[in-house]
C-alpha positions as CSV (number, residue, x, y, z in Angstrom):
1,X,121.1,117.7,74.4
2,X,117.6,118.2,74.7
3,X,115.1,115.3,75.1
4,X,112.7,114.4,72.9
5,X,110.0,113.8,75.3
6,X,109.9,117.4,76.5
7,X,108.5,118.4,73.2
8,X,104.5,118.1,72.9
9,X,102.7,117.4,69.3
10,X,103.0,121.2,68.8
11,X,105.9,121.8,69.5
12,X,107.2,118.9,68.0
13,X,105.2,120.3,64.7
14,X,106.6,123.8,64.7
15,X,110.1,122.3,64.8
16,X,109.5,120.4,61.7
17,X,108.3,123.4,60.0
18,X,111.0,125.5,61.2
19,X,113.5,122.8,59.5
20,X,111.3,123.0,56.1
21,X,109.4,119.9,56.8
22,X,105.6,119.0,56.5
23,X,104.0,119.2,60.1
24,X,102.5,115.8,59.6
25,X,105.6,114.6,60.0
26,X,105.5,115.3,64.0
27,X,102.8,113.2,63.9
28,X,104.6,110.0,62.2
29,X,107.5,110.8,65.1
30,X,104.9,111.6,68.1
31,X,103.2,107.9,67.2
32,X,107.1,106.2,66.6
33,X,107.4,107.3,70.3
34,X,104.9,106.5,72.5
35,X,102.8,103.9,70.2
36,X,106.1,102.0,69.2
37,X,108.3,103.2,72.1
38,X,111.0,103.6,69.9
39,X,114.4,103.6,71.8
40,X,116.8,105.2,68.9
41,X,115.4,107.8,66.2
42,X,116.8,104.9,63.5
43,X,114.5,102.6,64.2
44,X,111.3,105.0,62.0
45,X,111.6,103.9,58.7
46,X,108.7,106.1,57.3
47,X,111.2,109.1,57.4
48,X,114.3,109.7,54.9
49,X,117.5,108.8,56.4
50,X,118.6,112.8,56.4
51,X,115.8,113.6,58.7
52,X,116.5,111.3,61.0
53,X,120.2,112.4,61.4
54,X,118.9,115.6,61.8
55,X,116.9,114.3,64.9
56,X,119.2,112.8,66.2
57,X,121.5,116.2,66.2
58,X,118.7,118.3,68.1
59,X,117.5,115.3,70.1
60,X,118.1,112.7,72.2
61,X,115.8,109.8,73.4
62,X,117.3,108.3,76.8
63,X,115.6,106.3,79.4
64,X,116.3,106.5,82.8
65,X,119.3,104.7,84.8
66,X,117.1,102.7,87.5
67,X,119.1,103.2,90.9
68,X,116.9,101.1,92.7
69,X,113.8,98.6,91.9
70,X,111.9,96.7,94.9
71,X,108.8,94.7,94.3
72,X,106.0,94.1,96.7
73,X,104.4,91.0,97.4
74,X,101.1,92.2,95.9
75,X,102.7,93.3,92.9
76,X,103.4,96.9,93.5
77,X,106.8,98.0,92.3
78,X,108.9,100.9,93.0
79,X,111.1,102.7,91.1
80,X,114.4,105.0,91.8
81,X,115.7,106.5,89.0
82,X,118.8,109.0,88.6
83,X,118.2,111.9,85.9
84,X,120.8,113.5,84.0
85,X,122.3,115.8,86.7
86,X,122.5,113.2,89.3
87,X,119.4,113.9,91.4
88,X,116.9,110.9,92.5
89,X,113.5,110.4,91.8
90,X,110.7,107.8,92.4
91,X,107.8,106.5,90.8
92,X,105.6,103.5,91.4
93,X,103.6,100.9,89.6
94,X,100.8,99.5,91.3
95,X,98.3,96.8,89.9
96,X,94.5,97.2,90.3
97,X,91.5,95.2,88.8
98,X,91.0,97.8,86.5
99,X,94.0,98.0,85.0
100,X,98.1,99.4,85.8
101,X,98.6,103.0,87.3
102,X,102.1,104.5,88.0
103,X,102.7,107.4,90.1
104,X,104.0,110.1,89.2
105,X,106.9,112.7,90.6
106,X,106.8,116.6,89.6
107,X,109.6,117.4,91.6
108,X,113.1,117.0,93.0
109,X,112.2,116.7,96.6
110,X,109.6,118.9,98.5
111,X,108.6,122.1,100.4
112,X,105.2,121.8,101.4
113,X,106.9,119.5,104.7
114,X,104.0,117.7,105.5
115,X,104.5,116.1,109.2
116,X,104.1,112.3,108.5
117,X,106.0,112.6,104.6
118,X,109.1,111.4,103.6
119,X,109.3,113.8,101.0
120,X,109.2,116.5,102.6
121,X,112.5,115.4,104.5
122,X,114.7,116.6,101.5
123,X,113.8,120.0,100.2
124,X,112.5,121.0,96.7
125,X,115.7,121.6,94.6
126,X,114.0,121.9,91.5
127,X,111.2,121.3,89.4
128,X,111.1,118.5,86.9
129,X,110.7,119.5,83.4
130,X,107.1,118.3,81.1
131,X,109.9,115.3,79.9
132,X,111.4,114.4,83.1
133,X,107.5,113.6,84.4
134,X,106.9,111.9,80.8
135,X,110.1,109.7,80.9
136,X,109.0,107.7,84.1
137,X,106.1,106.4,82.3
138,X,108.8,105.2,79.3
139,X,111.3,103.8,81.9
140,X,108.4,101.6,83.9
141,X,107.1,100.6,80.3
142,X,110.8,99.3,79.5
143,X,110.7,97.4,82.6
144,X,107.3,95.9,83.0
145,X,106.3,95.8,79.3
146,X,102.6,96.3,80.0
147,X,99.8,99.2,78.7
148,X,99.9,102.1,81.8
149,X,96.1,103.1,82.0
150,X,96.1,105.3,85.0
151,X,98.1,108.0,86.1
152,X,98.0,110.0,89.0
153,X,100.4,112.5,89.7
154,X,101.0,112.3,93.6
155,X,104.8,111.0,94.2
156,X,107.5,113.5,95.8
157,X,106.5,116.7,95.0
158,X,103.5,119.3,94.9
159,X,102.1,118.8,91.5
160,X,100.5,122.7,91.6
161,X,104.3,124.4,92.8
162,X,105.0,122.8,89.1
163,X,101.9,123.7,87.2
164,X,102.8,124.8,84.0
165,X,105.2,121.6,83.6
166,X,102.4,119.5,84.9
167,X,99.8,121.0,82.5
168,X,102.1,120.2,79.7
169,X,102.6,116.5,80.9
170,X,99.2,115.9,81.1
171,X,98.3,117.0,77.7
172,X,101.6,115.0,76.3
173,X,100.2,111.5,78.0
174,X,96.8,112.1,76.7
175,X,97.0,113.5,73.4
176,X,95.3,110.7,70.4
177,X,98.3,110.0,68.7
178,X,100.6,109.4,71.6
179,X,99.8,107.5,74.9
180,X,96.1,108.1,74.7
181,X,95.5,107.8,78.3
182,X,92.1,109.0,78.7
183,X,91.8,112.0,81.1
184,X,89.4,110.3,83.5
185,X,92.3,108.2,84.2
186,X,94.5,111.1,84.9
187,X,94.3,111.9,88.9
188,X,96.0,115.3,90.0
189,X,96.8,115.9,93.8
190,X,97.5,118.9,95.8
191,X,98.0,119.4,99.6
192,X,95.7,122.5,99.1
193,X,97.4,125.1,96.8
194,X,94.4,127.5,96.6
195,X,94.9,129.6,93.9
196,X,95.6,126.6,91.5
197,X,92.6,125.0,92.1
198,X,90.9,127.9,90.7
199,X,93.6,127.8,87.6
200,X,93.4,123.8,87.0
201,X,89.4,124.6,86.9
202,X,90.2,126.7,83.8
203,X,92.0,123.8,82.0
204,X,90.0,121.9,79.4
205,X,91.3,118.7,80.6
206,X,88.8,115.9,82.2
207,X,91.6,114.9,84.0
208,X,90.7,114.2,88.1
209,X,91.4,116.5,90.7
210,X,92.9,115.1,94.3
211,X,92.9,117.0,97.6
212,X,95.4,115.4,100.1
213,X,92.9,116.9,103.4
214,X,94.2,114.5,106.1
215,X,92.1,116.5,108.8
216,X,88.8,117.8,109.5
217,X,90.0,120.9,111.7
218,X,92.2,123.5,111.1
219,X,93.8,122.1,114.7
220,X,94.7,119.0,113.6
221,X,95.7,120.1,109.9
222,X,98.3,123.2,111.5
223,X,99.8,120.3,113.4
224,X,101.0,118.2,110.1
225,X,100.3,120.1,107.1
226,X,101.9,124.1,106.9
227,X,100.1,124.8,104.0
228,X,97.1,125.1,106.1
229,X,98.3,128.4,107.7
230,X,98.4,129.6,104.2
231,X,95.1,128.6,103.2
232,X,92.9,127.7,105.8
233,X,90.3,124.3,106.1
234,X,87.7,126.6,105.3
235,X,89.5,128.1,102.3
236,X,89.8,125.1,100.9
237,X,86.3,123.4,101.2
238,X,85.3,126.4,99.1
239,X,87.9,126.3,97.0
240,X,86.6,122.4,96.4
241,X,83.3,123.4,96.0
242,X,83.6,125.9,93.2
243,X,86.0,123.8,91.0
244,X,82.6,121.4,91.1
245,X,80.6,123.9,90.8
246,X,82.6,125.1,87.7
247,X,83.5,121.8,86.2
248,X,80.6,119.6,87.4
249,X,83.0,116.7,88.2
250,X,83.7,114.8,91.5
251,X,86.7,115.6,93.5
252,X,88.8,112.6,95.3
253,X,89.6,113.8,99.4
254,X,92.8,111.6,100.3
255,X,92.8,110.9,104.0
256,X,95.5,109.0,105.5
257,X,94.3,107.5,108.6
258,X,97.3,108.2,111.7
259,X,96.8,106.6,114.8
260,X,95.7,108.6,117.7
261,X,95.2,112.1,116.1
262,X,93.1,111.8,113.0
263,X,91.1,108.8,113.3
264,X,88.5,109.1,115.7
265,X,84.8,108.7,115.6
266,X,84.9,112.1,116.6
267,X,87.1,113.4,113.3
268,X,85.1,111.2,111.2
269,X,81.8,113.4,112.1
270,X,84.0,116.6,111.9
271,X,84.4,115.3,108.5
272,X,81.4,114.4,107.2
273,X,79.7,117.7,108.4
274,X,82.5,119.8,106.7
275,X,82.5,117.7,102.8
276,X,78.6,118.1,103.4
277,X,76.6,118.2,100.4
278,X,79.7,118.3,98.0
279,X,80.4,116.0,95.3
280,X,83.1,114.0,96.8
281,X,84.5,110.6,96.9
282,X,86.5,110.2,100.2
283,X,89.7,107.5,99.9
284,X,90.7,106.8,103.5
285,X,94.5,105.3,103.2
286,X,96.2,103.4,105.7
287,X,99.5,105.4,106.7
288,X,102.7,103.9,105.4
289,X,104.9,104.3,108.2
290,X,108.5,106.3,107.9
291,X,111.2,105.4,110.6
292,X,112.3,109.0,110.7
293,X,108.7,110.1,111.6
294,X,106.6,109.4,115.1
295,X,103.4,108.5,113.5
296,X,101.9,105.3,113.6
297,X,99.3,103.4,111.1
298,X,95.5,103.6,112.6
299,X,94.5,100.1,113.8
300,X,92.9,97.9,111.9
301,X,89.2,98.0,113.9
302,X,89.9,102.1,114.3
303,X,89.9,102.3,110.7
304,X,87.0,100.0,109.6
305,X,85.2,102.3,112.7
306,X,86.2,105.5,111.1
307,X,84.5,104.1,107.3
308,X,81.7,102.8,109.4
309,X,81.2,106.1,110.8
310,X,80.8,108.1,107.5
311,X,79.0,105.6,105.5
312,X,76.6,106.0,108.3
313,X,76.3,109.5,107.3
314,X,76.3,109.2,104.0
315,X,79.4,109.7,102.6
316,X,80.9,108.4,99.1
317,X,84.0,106.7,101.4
318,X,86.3,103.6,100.6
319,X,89.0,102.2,102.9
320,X,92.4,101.8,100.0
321,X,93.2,98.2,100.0
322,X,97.0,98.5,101.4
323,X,99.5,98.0,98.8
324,X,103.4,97.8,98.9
325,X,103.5,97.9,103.1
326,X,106.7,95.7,102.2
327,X,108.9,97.6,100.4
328,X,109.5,101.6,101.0
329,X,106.0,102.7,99.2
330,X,105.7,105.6,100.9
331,X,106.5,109.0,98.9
332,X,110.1,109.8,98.9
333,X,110.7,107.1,101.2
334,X,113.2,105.0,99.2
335,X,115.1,108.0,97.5
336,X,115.9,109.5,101.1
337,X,117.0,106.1,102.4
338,X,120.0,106.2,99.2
339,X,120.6,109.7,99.7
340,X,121.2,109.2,103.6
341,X,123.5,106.6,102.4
């Protein structure tokens, strides 16, 4: 049976008219389920009874079995959930001074096999559909019973190998009458997916965009990241600097600082002489180690060097304050620990 939260507004609207219904009544359902966050269709009780059994034919609204749940010292809390065909999925809740964000998966597993990712250890079997992304958001809600404010849409997956699903998603937790989670608070991240840039540029969303660079060379960025022999450094940059020149908003570069090959004063000039001039924020993040993997978190003095070393030349630049280091935070890291099991 199909879920409920696959369906946006419209099409939630053109199902009610193709039933012989009034469209506002997608409206009083839309609000039931994401202002209410209903859990069975009986509990509306603006809607005749007949209508509601009719729902519950064509739909069904079902939260996700949690597999897993670990929570961090600082409050961050990760989540493993099983969907309806078995496969495994993460998403994680993390608490800032500005409010809650959850992170968000678009796929089942991952092929863009970046070096230092645990995602990338289990290939992409499939994408996850606009309600599969939307039900992680309802499932952390059951759990934590707190207002999500921030999304970003950067767990196992690439978010632009799944664009139409993720368009859909983003226009589902953002729409008035639903979660109303204002755009600016919607991050989208890609490992450099050129061509979507250009198409996400299009979209009449305010919702962020994310690069995940990781390297100022195309040397270093062959070495841990194959997308970059499909679209090189330089490729990029210009890809970065015509969706701001286009949408006139400020793109976040995600850095992850890795000891010994990405960190040096010498990278962090490479750096800030390639982002020159462009309207960037720069989020340096200290690497969350994976067993299976050889690479190793930047020192503590490397890393405050490295921030040193931009803000010296003038770049927007914050070092992320390290969250859930005591649980498996890092992307894909918990769901391939259960699947080697």
């Amino acid at each position: 049976m199909r879920s409920i939260y696959d369906l946006s507004l419209d099409d939630l609207k053109e199902y009610f008219i193709s039933i012989g219904l009034k469209p506002f009544r997608a409206t009083q359902v839309y609000e039931w389920l994401y202002r209410s966050h209903i859990r069975s269709f009986d509990e509306i009780t603006n809607i005749k009874k007949e209508v509601i059994n009719k729902l519950k034919e064509d739909f069904e609204i079902k939260l996700y079995d949690v597999v897993d749940h670990q929570i961090s010292s600082d409050g961050t809390e990760k989540f493993l959930f099983r969907l309806t065909d078995g496969n495994l999925i993460e998403s994680v809740l993390m608490r800032h001074n500005y409010g809650t964000s959850i992170c968000v998966t678009s796929e089942v597993g991952c092929n863009m096999g970046c070096a230092f990712c645990a995602s990338g250890m289990k290939k992409k079997l499939r994408n996850l559909t606009t309600g599969e992304m939307v039900l992680q958001l309802e499932s952390v809600y059951e759990s934590i019973q707190e207002k999500i404010s921030h999304i970003v849409v950067m767990g196992i997956g690439e978010p632009f190998d799944n664009y139409d699903n993720v368009i859909k998603f983003l226009h589902v937790v953002n729409n008035p009458h639903g979660l109303e989670i204002g755009a600016r608070h919607i991050s989208v991240s890609t490992c450099g997916l050129v061509p979507m840039i250009y198409e996400y540029a299009k979209e009449e969303l305010q919702s962020n965009l994310a690069i995940s660079l990781h390297a100022p060379n195309n040397e270093i960025r062959d070495q841990i990241m194959p997308i970059n022999k499909a679209y090189r450094i330089e490729e990029l940059v210009k890809a970065i600097s015509d969706y701001i020149d286009s949408t006139n908003r400020r793109v976040t570069i995600e850095y992850i600082l890795i000891d010994g090959l990405n960190d040096t004063v010498k990278c962090a000039n490479e750096l800030a002489n390639l982002l020159h001039g462009l309207n960037v924020y720069i989020n340096l993040i200290p690497y969350n180690e994976v067993k299976e993997k050889p690479f190793k978190r930047s020192k503590k003095e490397q890393m405050r060097l490295f921030y040193d070393t931009l803000k010296k030349r003038s770049m927007n630049v914050t070092l992320r304050l390290e969250q859930g280091a005591d649980i498996d935070a890092a992307c894909g890291q918990l769901r391939s620990k259960h699947m080697n099991k």
